[in-house]
C-alpha positions in Angstrom: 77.8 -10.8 33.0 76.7 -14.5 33.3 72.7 -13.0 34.4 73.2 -10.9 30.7 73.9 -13.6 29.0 71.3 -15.7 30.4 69.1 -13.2 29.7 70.3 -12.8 26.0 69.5 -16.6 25.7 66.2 -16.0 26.8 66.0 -13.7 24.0 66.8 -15.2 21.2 65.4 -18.3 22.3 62.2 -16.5 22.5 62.7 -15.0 19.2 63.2 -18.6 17.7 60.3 -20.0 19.0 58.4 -16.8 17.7 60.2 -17.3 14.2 59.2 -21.0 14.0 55.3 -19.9 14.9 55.2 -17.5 12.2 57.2 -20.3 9.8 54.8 -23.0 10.7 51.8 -20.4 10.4 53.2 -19.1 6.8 53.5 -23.3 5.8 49.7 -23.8 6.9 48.3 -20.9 5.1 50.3 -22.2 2.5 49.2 -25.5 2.8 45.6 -24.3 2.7 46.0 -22.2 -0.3 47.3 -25.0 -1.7 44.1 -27.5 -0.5 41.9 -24.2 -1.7 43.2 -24.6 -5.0 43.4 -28.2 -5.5 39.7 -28.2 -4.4 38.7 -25.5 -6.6 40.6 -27.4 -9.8 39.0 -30.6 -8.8 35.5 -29.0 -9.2 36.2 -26.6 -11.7 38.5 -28.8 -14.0 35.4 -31.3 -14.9 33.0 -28.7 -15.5 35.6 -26.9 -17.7 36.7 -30.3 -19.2 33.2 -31.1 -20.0 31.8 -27.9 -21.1 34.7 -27.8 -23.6 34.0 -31.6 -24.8 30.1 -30.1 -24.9 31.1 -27.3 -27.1 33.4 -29.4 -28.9 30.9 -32.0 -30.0 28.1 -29.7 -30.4 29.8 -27.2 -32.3 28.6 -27.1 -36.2 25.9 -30.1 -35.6 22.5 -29.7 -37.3 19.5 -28.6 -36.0 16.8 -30.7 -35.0 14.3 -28.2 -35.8 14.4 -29.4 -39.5 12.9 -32.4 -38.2 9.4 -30.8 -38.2 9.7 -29.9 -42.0 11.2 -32.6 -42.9 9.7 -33.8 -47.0 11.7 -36.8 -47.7 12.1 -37.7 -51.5 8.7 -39.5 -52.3 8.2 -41.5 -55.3 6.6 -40.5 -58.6 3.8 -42.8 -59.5 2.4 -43.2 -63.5 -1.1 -43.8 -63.4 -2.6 -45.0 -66.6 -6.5 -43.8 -67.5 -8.0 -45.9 -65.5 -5.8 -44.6 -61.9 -3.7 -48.1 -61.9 0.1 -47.4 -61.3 2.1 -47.9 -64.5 5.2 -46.7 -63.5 7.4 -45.3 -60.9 10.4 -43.4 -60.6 12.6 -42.7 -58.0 16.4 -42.9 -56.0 14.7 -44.1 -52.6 11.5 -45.8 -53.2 9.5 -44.1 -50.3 5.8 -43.4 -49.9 4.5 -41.3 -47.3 1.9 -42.5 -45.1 0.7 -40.4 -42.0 1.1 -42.9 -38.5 -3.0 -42.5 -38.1 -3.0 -44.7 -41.2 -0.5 -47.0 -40.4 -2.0 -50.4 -38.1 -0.7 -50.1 -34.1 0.5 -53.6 -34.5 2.9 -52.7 -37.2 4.0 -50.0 -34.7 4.5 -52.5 -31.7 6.3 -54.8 -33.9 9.0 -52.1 -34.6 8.9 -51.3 -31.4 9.2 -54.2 -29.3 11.7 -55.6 -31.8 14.0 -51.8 -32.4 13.5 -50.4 -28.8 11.4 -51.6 -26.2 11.4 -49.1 -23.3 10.5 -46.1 -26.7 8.0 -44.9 -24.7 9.9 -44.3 -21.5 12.9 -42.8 -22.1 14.1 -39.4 -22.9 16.2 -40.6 -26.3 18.4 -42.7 -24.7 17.9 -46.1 -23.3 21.2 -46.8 -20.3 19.9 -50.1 -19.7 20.1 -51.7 -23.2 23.1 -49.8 -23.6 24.5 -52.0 -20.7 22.5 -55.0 -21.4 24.1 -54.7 -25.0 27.8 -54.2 -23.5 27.6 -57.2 -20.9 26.4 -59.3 -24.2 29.1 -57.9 -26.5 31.7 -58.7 -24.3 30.0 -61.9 -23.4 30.7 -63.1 -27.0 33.7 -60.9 -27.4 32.2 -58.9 -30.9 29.2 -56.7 -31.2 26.3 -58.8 -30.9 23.6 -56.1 -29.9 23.4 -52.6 -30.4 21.4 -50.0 -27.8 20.9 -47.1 -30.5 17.4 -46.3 -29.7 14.2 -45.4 -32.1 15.6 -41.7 -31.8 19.2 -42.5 -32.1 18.4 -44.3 -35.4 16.6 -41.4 -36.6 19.6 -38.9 -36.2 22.3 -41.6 -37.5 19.9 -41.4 -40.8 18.7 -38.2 -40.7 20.9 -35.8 -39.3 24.8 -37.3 -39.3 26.6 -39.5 -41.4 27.1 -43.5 -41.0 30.3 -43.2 -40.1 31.2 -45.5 -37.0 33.2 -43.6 -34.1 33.0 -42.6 -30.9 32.5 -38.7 -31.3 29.9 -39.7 -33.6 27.8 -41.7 -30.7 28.0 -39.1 -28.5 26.8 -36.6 -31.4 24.0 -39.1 -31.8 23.1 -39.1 -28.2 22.8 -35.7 -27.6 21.0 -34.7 -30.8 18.6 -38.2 -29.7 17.8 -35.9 -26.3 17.2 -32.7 -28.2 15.0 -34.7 -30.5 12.9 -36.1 -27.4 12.5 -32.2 -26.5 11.8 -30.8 -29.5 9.0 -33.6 -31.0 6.3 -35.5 -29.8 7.0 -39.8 -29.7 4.3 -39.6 -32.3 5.9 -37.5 -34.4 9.5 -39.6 -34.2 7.5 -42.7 -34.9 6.2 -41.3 -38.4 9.9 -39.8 -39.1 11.0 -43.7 -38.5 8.6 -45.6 -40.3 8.6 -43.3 -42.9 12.6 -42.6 -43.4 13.5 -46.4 -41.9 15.8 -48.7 -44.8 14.3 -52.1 -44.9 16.4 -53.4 -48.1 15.9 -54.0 -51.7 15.3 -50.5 -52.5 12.3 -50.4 -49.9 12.7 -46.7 -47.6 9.5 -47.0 -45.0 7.0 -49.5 -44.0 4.2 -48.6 -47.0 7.4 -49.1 -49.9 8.7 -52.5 -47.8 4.8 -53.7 -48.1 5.0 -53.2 -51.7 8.4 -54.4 -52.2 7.9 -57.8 -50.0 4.2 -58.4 -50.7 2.6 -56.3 -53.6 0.5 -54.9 -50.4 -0.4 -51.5 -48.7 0.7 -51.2 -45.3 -3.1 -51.3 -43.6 -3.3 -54.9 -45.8 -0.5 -56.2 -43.7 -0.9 -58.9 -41.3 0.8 -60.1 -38.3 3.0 -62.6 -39.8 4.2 -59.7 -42.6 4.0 -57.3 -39.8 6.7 -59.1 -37.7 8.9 -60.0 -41.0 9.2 -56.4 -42.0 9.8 -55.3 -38.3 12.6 -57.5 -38.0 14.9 -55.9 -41.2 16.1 -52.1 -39.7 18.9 -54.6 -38.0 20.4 -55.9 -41.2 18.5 -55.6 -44.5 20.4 -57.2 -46.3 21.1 -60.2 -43.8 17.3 -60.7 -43.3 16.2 -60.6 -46.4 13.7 -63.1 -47.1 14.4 -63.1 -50.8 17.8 -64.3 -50.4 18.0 -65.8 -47.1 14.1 -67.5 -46.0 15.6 -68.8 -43.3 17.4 -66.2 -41.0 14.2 -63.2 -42.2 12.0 -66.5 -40.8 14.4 -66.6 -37.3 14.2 -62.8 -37.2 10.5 -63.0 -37.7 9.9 -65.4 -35.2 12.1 -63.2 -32.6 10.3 -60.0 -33.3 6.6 -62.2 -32.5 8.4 -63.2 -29.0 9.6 -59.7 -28.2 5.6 -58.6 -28.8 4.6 -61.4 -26.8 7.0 -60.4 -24.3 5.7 -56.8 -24.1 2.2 -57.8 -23.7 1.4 -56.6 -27.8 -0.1 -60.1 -28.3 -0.7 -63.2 -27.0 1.6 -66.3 -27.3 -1.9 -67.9 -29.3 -1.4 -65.0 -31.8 2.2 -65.1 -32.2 2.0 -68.8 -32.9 -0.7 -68.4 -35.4 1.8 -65.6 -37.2 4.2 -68.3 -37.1 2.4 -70.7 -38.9 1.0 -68.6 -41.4 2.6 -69.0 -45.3 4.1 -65.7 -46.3 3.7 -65.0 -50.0 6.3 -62.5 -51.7 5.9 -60.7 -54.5 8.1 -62.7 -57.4 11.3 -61.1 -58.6 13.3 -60.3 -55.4 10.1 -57.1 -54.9 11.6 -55.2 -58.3 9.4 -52.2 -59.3 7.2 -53.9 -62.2 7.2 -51.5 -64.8 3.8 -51.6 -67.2 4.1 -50.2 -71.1 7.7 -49.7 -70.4 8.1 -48.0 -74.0 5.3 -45.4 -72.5 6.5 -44.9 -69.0 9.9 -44.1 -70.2 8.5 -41.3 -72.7 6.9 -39.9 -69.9 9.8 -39.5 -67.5 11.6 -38.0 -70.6 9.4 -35.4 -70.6 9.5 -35.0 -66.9 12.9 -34.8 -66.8 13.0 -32.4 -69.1 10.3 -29.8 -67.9 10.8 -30.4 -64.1 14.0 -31.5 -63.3 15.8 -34.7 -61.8 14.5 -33.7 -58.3 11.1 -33.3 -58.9 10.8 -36.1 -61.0 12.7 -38.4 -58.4 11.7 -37.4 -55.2 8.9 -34.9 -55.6 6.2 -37.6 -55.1 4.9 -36.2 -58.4 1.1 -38.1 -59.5 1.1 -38.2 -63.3 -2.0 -39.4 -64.9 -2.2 -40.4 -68.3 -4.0 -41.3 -71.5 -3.1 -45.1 -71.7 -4.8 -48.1 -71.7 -3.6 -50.6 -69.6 -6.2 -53.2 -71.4 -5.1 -52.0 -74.9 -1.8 -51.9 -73.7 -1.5 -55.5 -72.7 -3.4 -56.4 -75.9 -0.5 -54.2 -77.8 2.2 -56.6 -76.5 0.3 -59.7 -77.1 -0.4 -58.9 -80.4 3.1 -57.7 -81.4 4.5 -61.0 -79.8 2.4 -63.3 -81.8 3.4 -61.5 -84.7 6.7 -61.4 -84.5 6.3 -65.0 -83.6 4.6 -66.0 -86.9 7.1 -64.2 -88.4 10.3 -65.9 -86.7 8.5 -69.1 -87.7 7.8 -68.4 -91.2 11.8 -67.2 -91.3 12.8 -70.0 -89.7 16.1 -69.2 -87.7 18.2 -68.2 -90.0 17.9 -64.3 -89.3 21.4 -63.5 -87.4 22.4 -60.7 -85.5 19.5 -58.4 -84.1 16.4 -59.7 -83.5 13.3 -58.1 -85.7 11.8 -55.7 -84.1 7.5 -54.3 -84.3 6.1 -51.1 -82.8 2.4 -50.7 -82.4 1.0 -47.0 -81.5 -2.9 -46.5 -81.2 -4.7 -43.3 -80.6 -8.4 -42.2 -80.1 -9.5 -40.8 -82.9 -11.6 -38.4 -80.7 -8.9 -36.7 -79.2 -5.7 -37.9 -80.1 -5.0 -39.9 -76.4 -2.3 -42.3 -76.8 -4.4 -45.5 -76.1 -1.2 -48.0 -76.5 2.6 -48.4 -77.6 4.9 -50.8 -78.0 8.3 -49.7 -79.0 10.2 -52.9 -79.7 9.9 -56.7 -78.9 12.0 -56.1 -75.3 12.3 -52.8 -73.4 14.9 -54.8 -71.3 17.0 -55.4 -74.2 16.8 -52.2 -75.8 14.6 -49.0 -74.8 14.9 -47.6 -78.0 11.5 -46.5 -79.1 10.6 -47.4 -82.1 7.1 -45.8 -82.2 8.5 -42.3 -81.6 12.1 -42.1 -82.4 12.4 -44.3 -85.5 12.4 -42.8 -89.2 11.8 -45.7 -91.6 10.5 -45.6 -94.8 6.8 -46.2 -94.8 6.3 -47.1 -98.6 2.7 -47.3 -99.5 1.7 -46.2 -97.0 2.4 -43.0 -97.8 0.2 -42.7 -100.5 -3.2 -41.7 -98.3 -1.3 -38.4 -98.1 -1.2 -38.3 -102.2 -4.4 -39.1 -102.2 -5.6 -37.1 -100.1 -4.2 -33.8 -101.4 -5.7 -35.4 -105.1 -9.1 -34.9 -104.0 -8.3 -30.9 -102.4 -7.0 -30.6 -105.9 -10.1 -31.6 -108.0 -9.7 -35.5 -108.2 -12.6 -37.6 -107.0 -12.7 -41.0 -106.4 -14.1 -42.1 -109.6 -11.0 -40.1 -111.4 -9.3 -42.0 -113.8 -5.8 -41.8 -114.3 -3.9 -44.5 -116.9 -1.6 -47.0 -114.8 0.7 -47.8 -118.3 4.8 -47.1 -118.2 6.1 -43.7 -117.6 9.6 -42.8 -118.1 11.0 -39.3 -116.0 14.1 -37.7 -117.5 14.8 -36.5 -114.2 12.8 -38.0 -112.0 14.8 -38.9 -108.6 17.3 -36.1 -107.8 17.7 -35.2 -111.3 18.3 -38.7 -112.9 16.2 -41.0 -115.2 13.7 -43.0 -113.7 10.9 -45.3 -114.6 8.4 -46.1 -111.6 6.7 -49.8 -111.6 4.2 -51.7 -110.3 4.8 -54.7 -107.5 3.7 -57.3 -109.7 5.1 -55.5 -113.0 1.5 -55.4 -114.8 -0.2 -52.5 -116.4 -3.9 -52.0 -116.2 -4.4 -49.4 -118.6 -7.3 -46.4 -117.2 -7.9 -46.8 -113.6 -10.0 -44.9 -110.8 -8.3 -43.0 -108.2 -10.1 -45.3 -105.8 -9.2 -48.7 -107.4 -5.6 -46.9 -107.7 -5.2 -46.6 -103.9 -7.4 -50.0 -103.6 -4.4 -52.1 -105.1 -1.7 -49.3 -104.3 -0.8 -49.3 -108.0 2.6 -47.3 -107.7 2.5 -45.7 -111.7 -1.0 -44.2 -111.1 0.1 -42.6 -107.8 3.6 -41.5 -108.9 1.5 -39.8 -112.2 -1.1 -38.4 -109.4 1.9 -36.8 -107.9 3.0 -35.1 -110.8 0.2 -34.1 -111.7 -0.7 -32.1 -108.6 2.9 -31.1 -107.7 6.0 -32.6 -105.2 5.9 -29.0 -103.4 2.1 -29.2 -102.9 2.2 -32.7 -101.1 4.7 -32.0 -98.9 3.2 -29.3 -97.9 0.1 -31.0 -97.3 1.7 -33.6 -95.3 3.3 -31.1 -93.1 -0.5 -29.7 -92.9 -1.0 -33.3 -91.7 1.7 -33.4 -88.8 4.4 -34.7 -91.1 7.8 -32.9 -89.6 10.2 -35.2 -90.8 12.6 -33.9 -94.3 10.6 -35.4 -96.9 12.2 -36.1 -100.4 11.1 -33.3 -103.0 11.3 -35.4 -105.8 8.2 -38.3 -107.4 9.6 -41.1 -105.1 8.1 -39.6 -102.5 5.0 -40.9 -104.4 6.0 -44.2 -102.7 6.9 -43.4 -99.4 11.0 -43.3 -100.2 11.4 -40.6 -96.9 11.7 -41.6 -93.4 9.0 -41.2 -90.9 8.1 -42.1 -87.8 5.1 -44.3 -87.0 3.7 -41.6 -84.7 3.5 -39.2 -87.5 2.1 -41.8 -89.9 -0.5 -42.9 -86.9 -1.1 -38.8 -87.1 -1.5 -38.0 -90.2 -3.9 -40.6 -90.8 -6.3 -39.8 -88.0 -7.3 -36.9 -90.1 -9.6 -39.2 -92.0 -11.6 -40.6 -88.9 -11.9 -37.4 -87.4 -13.6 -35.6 -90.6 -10.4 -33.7 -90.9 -9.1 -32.6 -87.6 -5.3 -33.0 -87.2 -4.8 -34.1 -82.8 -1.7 -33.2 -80.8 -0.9 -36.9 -79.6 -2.4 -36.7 -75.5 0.2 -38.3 -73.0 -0.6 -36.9 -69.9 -3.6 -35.6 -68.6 -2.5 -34.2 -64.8 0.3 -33.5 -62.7 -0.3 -33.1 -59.1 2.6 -32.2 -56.8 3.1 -33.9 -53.3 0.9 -31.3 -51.8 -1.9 -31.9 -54.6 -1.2 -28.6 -56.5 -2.4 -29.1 -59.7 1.2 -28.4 -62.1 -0.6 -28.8 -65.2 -3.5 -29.8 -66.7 -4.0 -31.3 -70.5 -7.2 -30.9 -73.1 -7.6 -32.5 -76.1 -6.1 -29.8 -79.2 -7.3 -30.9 -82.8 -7.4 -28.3 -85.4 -9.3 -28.8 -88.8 -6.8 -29.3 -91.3 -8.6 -30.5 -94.5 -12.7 -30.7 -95.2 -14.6 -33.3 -93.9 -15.8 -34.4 -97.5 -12.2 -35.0 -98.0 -11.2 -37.1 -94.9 -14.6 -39.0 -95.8 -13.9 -39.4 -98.9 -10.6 -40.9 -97.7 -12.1 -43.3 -95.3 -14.8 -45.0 -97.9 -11.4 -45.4 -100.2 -9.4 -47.1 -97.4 -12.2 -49.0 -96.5 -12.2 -50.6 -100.0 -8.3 -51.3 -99.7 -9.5 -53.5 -96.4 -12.7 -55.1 -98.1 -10.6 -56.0 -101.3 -6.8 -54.5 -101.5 -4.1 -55.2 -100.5 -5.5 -54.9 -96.6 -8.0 -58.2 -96.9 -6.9 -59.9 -94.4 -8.3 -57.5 -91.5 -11.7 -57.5 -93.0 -11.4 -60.7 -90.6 -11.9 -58.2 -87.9 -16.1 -57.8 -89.1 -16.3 -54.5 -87.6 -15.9 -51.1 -90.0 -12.4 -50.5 -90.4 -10.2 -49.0 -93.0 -6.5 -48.9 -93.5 -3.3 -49.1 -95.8 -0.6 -51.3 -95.9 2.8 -50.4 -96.5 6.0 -52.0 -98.3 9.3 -50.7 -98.9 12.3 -51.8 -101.5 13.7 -55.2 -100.9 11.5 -55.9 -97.6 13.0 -54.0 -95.6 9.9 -52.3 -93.9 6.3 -53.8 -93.6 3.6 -51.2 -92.1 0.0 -51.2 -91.9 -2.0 -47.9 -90.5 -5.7 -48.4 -89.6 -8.9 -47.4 -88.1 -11.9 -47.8 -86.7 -14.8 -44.9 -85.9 -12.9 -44.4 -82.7 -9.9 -45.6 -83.0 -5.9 -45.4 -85.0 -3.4 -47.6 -84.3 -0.2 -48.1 -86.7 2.0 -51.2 -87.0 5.5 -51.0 -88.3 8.5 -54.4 -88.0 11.8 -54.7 -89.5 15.1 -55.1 -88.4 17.4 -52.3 -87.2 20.1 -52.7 -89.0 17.4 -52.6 -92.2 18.4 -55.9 -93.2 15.7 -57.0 -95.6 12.7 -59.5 -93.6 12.2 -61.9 -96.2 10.6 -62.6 -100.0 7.1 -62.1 -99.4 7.5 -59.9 -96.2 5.1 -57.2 -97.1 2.3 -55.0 -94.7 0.1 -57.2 -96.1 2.1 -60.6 -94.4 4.0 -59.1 -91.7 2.1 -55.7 -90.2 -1.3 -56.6 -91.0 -1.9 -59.8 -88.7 -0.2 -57.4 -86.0 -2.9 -54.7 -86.2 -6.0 -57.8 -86.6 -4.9 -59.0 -83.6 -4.8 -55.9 -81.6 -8.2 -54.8 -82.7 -9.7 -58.0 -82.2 -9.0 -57.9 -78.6 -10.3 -54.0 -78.0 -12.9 -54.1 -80.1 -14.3 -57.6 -78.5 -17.8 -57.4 -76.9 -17.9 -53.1 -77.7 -21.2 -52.5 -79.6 -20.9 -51.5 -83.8 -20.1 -48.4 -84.3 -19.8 -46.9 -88.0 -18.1 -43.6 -89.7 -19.8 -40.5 -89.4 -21.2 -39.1 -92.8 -20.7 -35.6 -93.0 -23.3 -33.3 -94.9 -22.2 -32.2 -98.2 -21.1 -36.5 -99.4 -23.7 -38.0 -102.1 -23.6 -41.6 -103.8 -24.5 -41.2 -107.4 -24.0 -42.6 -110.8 -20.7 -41.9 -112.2 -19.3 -42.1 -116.4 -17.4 -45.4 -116.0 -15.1 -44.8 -118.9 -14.8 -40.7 -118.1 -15.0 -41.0 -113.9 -17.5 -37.6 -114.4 -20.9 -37.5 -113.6 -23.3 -39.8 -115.5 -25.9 -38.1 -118.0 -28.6 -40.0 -119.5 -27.0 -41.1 -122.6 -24.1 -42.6 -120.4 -24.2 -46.5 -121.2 -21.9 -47.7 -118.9 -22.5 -46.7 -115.1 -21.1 -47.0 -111.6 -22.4 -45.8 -108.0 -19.3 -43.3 -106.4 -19.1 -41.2 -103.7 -19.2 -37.6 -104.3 -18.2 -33.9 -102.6 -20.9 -31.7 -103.1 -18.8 -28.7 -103.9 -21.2 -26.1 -102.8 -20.4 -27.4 -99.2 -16.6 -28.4 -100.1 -14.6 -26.4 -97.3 
């Protein structure tokens, strides 16, 4: 019993041990599963976790591939008709310029001074990273930055400047798929190209312009290291506003060159010493014949877009100028002036206003235009847009359509008082002279000489309201014209280009011009957009328009235009008065070229007693010409065939006979060659 037992024991202690074996066998498999899986999380969970944080931060960003396409908005550039820049338009004022044009010192300036190590890393630089955190939390702020050349280039390019940290690490991976996808070469001309270096400036050849009135290639070391130290603050650096710290910066970017090996410590001193001269007026875009360049981008706007016309890198060339433009301005100012002086200052309110337009009478190129005494005050243009009364100097038009309706010069027509039952709009009327005299039977050509008023209104009549303003329109007149005998005296609105028009018929033996803006339009790529001629189209005979121009020339050499027979070279013109002052004009001419003058106030407040074309407009147009016409050789009007001088009836204004007693010489239209 007691060996059973004992035996039994045995057993189940046998059993227990086995039981604890298998126990402490299942805990270390378990244990080892356990270690198995740990391991496998520890290696799996930071792939997982950073695959996920790489498809989180990648997810939805841009490609870099548009990198290599990349056509940032250029500007436009006006070019007047001699290729110098008149004007420019644009949001970000940019100009291309390939790197091969661009000086390697410029490029080792940015460089040394934006990131040093460019060359040598893959889009991100650790150790300025570093170097910029140890000196951050040296001084406890942001001191220094690490954003490399390529970083820069996809915090402007391809992401927002919003600060964060998601946006860093965006930055830095689309810097290393930069560095893959482009050469260094190519990231350099994205940078110095794209780069913001304040007032406006986008790019190294814009900042030239802006700081220095320079290319980039004219740069030297002492601008070189100025612009190179902006891309860190702009605004802080400028050296319009703050000499001082863009002259610190300056100095730091030569020492960072020097410390690179760029230059020597000679040539960084001598850049240190040299004077720096900016361009005056904080580097503002200095707009020539502002009334002009403002026309232009109207029409640009118009036909092209906003786009196109600010960051298409469009090259306009146009008809203007810029000699006859700057004489334009000089010679409105001195007249308006003369005129302020004679007024004294008791003219409130707006200040009077003059507009000059000149064409060549060849093929109708706008030479010059001033629209008003200050762009900068007011860009209305007064050349173009304005309808104004032009009084007298109207009356060309009259005459004009007199001679295609059987007048001749030597026509006479009474100048004594007429009275019209219904002569404006239906009511009584009884036209006048300026100076209230009658002069009993006068020529058409003396008529026009002294801008007798009666004679013209009675030429008027005679040939018909409907007829003249249908000749005028013949003449480029579009504005609504009065169909009543004021018009006879210039009582409807026009504008001084359709005056300036109109009258260039004359010079040009009868042609009437389109006005000629722009010549060429040349897209970035140099694809011609269009491409303008000269258009004229013969509108009246050239025995007519001569005719014309020998009458005007008499109103210069003894009307009421004397006082530009000062100019001694062959002109002719009219002047042009209306009711109570209000308007003075004067449109004139040489062989090759037109140019109109109109002044008064906006608000049509009356200039002054006295203030005719004659006082006001005429000095304006004498002193324009003066300066173009200075040192050109003579030049007279062309005769066309078909124009004789002979003896003319003084008392009838017909042809002389041999029993005629009282004789004069005239011009005549031979009408067997009378178009």
């Amino acid at each position: 019993m007691r060996v059973k037992k004992k035996k039994e024991f045995s057993r189940l202690l046998k059993d227990g041990k086995e039981k604890n074996r298998v126990k402490e066998s299942w805990i270390k498999a378990k244990f080892k599963r356990v270690i198995l899986f740990a391991a496998i999380f520890a290696v799996l969970f930071p792939i997982v976790t950073a695959a996920g944080a790489y498809f989180f931060f990648t997810y939805n960003l841009p490609t870099v591939q548009a990198l290599k396409n990349y056509s940032p908005g250029v500007v436009t550039l006006v070019y007047s008709q001699d290729d110098k820049v008149i004007g420019e338009f644009f949001i970000e004022r940019r100009y291309t310029v390939p790197l091969s044009q661009i000086p390697p010192l410029l490029i080792q300036a940015f460089v040394a001074a934006e990131d040093a190590h460019f060359f040598e890393h893959k889009g991100i630089d650790y150790i300025s990273i570093m170097r910029a955190a140890f000196k951050n939390i040296e001084h406890m702020e942001i001191v220094q930055g690490g954003s490399t050349i390529t970083q820069q280039i996809t915090k402007s390019l391809l992401l927002t400047p919003q600060k964060s940290f998601s946006r860093k690490i965006k930055e830095a991976i689309l810097a290393h798929r930069i560095e893959k996808s482009l050469t260094k070469n190519e990231i350099l001309n994205l940078y110095l190209n794209q780069i913001y270096l304040g007032h406006g400036a986008y790019g190294v050849e814009a900042a030239a312009k802006t700081y220095f009135g320079k290319t980039v290639k004219e740069l030297n070391l002492a601008e070189i290291a100025l612009i190179a130290g902006l891309p860190k603050a702009p605004a802080t650096y400028s050296p319009f506003r703050y000499p001082d710290r863009a002259k610190s910066r300056q100095l730091y970017v030569l020492d960072r060159m020097v410390e690179r090996g760029y230059i020597t410590s000679e040539e960084a001193e001598k850049a240190n010493k040299t004077v720096v001269r900016l361009m005056p007026h904080e580097g503002k875009v200095q707009i020539e014949a502002p009334y002009f360049t403002e026309h232009v981008r109207k029409y640009l706007m118009d036909k092209y877009g906003e786009e196109k016309l600010y960051r298409g890198g469009l090259k306009v060339y146009t008809t203007l100028n810029l000699s006859m433009q700057k004489a334009a301005e000089k010679a409105c100012k001195q007249g308006i002036e003369e005129f302020e002086q004679r007024e004294g200052q008791r003219k409130k309110g707006s200040p009077v206003q003059a507009a000059l337009l000149c064409l060549d009478v060849h093929t109708g190129s706008v030479r010059a235009m001033v629209g008003g005494k200050d762009f900068s005050q007011n860009e209305f243009n007064r050349a173009i847009q304005s309808r104004r009364q032009p009084g007298s100097s109207f009356k060309p038009i009259v005459y004009a359509a007199a001679l295609d309706k059987g007048f001749t010069p030597a026509s006479l027509i009474n100048d004594s008082p007429v009275f019209y039952s219904s002569g404006i709009r239906g009511e009584p009327w009884r036209p006048e002279n300026y100076d209230g005299e009658y002069h009993g039977p006068t020529s058409l050509r003396k008529a026009l000489t002294n801008s007798v008023n009666v004679v013209t209104v009675k030429i008027l009549d005679r040939i018909g309201v409907n007829y003249v303003i249908n000749y005028a329109r013949n003449l480029g007149v579009q504005s609504p014209l009065s169909p009543d005998l004021t018009l006879a005296l210039g009582s409807s609105g026009v504008s001084l280009l359709e005056l300036v028009r109109a009258y260039a018929a004359f010079p040009s033996l009868g042609a009437l011009m389109d006005p000629l803006f722009i010549t060429k339009i040349v897209d970035r790529d140099g694809v011609i957009l269009e491409q303008n001629r000269p258009r004229m189209f013969l509108v009246i005979s050239p025995q007519t328009a001569y005719l014309m121009t020998s009458i005007l020339q008499s109103v210069v050499e003894e009307g009421t235009g004397r006082k530009v027979s000062a100019l001694h070279y062959p002109c002719a013109g009219k002047t042009g008065t209306t009711n109570e002052f209000r308007d003075a004009w004067f449109i004139g001419y040489t062989p090759d070229l037109i140019a109109g003058v109109w002044i008064g106030f906006d608000d049509r407040r009356p200039l002054g007693r006295g203030e005719t074309g004659a006082q006001a407009a005429s000095p304006i147009w004498l002193y324009f010409m003066q300066r173009v016409v200075e040192g050109t050789p003579m030049r007279f009007f062309s005769i066309p065939d078909g124009i004789v001088f002979m003896k003319v009836d003084a008392r009838t204004g017909g042809p002389a006979t041999s029993s005629t007693r009282d004789t004069v010489f005239e011009l005549w239209a031979v009408p067997s060659v009378r178009s």
